[in-house]
DRENTORKOL-3810 file (N, C-alpha, C; in nm, 4 decimals):
REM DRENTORKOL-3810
@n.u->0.2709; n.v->0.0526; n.w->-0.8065; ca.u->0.2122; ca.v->0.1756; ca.w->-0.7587; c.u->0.3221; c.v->0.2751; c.w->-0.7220
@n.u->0.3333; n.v->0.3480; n.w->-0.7669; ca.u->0.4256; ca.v->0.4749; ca.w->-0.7398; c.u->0.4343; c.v->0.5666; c.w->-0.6197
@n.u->0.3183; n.v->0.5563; n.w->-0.6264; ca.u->0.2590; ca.v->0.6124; ca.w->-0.4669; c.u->0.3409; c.v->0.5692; c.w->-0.3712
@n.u->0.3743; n.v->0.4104; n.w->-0.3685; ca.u->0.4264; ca.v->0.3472; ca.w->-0.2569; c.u->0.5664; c.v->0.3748; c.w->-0.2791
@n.u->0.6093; n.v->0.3943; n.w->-0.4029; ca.u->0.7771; ca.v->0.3854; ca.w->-0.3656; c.u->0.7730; c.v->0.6077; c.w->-0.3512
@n.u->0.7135; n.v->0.6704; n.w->-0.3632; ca.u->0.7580; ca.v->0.7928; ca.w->-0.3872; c.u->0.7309; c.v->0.8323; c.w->-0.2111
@n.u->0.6196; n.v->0.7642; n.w->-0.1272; ca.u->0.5986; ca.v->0.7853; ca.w->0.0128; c.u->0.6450; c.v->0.6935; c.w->0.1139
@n.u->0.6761; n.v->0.5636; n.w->0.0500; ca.u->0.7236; ca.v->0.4375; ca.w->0.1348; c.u->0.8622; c.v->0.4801; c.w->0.1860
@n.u->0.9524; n.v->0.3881; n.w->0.2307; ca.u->1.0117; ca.v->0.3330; ca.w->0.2914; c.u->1.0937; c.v->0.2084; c.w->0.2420
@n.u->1.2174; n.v->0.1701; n.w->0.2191; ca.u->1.2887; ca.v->0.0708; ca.w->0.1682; c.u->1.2732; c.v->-0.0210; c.w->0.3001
@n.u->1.2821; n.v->-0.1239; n.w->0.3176; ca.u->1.3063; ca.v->-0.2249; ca.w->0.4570; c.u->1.4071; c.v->-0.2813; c.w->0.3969
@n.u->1.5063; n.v->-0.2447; n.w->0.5231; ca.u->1.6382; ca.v->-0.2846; ca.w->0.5050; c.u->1.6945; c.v->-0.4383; c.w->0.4681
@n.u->1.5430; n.v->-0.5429; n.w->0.5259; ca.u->1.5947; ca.v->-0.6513; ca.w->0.5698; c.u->1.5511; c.v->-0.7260; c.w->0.4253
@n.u->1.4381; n.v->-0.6635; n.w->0.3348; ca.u->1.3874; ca.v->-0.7317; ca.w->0.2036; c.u->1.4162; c.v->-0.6567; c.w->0.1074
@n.u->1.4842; n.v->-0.5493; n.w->0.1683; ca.u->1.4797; ca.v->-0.4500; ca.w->0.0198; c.u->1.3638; c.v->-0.3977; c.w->-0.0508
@n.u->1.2463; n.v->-0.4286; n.w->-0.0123; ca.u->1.1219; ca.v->-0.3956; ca.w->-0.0682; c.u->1.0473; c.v->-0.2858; c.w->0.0031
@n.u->0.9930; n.v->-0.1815; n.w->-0.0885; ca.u->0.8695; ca.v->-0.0471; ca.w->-0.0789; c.u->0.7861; c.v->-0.0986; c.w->0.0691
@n.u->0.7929; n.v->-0.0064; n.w->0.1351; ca.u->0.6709; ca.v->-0.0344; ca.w->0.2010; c.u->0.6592; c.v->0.0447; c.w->0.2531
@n.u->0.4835; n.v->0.0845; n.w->0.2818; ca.u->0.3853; ca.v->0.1683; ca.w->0.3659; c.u->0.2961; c.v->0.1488; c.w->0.4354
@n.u->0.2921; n.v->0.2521; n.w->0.5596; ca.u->0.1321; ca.v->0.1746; ca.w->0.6504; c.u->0.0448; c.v->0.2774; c.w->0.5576
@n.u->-0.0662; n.v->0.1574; n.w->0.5341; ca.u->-0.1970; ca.v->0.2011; ca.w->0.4863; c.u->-0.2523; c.v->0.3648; c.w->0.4823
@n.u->-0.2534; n.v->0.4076; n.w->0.6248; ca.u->-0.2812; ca.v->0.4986; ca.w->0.6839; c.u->-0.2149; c.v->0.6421; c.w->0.6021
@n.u->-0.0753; n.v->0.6316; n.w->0.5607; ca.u->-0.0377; ca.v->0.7099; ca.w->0.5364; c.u->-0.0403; c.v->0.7461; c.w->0.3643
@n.u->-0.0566; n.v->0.5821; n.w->0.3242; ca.u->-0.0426; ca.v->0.6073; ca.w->0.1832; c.u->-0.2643; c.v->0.6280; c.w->0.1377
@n.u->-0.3119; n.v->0.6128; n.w->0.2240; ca.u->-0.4275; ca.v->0.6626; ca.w->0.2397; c.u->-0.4565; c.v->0.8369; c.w->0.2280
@n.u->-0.3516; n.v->0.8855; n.w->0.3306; ca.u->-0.3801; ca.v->1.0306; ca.w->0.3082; c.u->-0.3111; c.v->1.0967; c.w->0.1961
@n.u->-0.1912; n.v->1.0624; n.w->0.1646; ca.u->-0.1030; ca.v->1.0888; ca.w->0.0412; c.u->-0.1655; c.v->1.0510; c.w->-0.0845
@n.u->-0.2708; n.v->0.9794; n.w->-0.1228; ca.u->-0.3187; ca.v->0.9383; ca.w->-0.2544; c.u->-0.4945; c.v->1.0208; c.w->-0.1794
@n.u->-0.5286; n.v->1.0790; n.w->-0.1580; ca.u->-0.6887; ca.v->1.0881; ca.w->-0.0806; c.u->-0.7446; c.v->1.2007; c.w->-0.2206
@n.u->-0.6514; n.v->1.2879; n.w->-0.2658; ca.u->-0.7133; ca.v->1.3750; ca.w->-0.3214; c.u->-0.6751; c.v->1.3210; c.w->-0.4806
@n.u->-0.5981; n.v->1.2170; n.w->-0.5129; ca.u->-0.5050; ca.v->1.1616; ca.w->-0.6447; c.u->-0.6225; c.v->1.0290; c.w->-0.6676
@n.u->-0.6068; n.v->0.9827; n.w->-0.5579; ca.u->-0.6786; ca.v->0.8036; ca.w->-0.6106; c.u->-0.7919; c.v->0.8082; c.w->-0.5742
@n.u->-0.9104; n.v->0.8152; n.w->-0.5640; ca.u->-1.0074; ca.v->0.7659; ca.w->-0.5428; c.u->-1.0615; c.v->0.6347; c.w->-0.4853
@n.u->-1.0269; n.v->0.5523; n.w->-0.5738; ca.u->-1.0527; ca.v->0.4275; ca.w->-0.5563; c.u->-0.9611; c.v->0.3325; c.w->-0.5645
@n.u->-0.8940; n.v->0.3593; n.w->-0.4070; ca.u->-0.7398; ca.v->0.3366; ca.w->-0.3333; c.u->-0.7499; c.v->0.1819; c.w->-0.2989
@n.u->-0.8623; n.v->0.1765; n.w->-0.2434; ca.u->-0.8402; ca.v->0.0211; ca.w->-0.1811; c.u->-0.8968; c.v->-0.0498; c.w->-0.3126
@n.u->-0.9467; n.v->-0.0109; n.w->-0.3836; ca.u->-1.0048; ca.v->-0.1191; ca.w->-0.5659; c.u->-0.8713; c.v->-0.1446; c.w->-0.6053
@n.u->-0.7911; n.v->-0.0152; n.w->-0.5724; ca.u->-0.6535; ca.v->-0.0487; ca.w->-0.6929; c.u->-0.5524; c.v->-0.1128; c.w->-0.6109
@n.u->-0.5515; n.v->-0.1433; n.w->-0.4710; ca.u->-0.4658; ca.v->-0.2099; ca.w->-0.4091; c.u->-0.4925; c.v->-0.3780; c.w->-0.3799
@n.u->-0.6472; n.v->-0.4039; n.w->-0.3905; ca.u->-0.7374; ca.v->-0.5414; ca.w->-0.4474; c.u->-0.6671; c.v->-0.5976; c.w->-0.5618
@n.u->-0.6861; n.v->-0.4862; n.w->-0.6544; ca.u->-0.6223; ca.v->-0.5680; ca.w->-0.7509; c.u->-0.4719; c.v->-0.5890; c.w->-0.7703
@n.u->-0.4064; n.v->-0.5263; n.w->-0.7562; ca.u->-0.3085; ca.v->-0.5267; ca.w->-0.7165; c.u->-0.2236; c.v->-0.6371; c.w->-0.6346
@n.u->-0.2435; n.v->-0.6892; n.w->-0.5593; ca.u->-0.2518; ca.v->-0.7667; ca.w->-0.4718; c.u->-0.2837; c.v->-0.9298; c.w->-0.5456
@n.u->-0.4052; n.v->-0.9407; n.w->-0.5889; ca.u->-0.4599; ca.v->-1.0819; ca.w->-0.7096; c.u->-0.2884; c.v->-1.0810; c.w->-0.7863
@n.u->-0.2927; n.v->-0.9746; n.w->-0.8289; ca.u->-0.1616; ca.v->-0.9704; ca.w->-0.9566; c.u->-0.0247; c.v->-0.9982; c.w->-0.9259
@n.u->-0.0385; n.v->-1.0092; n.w->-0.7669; ca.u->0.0740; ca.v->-1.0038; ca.w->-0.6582; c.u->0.1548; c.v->-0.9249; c.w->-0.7305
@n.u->0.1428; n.v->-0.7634; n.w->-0.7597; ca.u->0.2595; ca.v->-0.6537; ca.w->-0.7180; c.u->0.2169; c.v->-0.5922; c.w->-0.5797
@n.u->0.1402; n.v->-0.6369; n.w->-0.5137; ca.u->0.1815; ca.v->-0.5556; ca.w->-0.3431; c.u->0.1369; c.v->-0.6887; c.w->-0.2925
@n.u->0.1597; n.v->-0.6660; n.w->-0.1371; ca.u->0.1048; ca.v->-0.7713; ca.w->-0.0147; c.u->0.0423; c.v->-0.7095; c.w->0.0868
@n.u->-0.0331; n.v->-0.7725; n.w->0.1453; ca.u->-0.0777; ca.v->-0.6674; ca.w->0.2961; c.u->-0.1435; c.v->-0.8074; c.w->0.3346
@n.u->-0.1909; n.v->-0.7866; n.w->0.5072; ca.u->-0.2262; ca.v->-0.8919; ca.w->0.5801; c.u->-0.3515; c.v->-0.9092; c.w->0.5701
@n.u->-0.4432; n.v->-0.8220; n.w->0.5529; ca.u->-0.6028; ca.v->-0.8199; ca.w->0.5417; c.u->-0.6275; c.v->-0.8635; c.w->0.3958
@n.u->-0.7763; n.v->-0.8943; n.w->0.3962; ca.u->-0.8253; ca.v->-0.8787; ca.w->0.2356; c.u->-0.8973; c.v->-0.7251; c.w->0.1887
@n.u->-0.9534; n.v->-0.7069; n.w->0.3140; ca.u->-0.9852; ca.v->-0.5794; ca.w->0.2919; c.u->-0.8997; c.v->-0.4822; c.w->0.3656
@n.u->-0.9004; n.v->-0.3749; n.w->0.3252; ca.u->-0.7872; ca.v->-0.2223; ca.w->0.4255; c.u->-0.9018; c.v->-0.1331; c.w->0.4317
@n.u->-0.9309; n.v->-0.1131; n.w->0.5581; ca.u->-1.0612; ca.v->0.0196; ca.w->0.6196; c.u->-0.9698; c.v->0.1425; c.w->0.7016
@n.u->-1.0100; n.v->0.2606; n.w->0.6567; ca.u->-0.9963; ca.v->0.3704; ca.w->0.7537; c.u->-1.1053; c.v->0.3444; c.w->0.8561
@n.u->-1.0303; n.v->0.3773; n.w->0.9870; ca.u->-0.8989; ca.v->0.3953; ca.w->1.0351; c.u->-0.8220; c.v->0.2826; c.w->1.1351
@n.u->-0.9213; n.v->0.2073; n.w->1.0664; ca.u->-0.8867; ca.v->0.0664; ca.w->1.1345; c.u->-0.7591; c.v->-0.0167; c.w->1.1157
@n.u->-0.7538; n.v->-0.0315; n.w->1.0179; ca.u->-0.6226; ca.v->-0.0885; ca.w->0.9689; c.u->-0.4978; c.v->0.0151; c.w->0.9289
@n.u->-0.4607; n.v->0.1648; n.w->0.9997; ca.u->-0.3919; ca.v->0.2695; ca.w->0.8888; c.u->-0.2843; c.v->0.1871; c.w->0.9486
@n.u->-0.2595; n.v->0.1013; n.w->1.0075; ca.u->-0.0770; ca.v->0.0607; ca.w->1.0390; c.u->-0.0715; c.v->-0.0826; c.w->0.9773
@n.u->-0.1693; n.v->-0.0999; n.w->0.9004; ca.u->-0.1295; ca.v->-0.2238; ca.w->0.8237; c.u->-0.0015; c.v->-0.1611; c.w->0.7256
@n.u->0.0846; n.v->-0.2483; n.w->0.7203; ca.u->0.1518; ca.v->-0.2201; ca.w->0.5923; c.u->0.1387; c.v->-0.2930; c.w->0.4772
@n.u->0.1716; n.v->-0.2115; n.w->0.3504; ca.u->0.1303; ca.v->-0.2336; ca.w->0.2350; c.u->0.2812; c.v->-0.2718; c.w->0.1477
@n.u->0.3436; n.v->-0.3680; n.w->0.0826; ca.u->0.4536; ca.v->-0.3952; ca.w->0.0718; c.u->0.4408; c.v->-0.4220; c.w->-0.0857
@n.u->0.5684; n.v->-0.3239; n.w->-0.1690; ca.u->0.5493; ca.v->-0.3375; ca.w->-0.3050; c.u->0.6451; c.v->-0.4764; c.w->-0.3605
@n.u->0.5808; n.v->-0.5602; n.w->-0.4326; ca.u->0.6319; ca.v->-0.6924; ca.w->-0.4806; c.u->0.7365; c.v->-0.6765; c.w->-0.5631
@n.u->0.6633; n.v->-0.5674; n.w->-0.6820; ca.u->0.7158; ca.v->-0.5425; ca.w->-0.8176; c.u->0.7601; c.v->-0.3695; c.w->-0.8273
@n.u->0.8891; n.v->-0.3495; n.w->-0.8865; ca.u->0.9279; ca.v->-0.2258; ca.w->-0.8867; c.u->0.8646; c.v->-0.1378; c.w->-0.9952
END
């Protein structure tokens, strides 16, 4: 997802993309539509990780969303 590396964050300690939900929620709102379908799947395919199975506004916006695959 591009989204995540063009709004994320490198973590210093894995080297890997990452975003809280929340933000890559408002940054894709008017682009993706169907944000949490494509992060579901995503996820099965393991190119991202996150702690939930599901991600809800505005419940979860500080989950972070961590890219697997570049």
């Amino acid at each position: 997802m591009s989204a995540i590396k063009e709004f994320g964050v490198v973590d210093k300690s894995t080297g890997k993309y990452t975003i809280a939900y929340g933000i890559l929620f408002e940054k894709t709102a008017n682009t993706l539509e169907a944000l949490n379908g494509t992060l579901r799947a995503a996820k099965k395919q393991k190119k991202v990780a996150f702690e939930k199975e599901l991600l809800m506004m505005p419940n979860d916006r500080d989950v972070q969303v961590v890219l697997l695959e570049a």
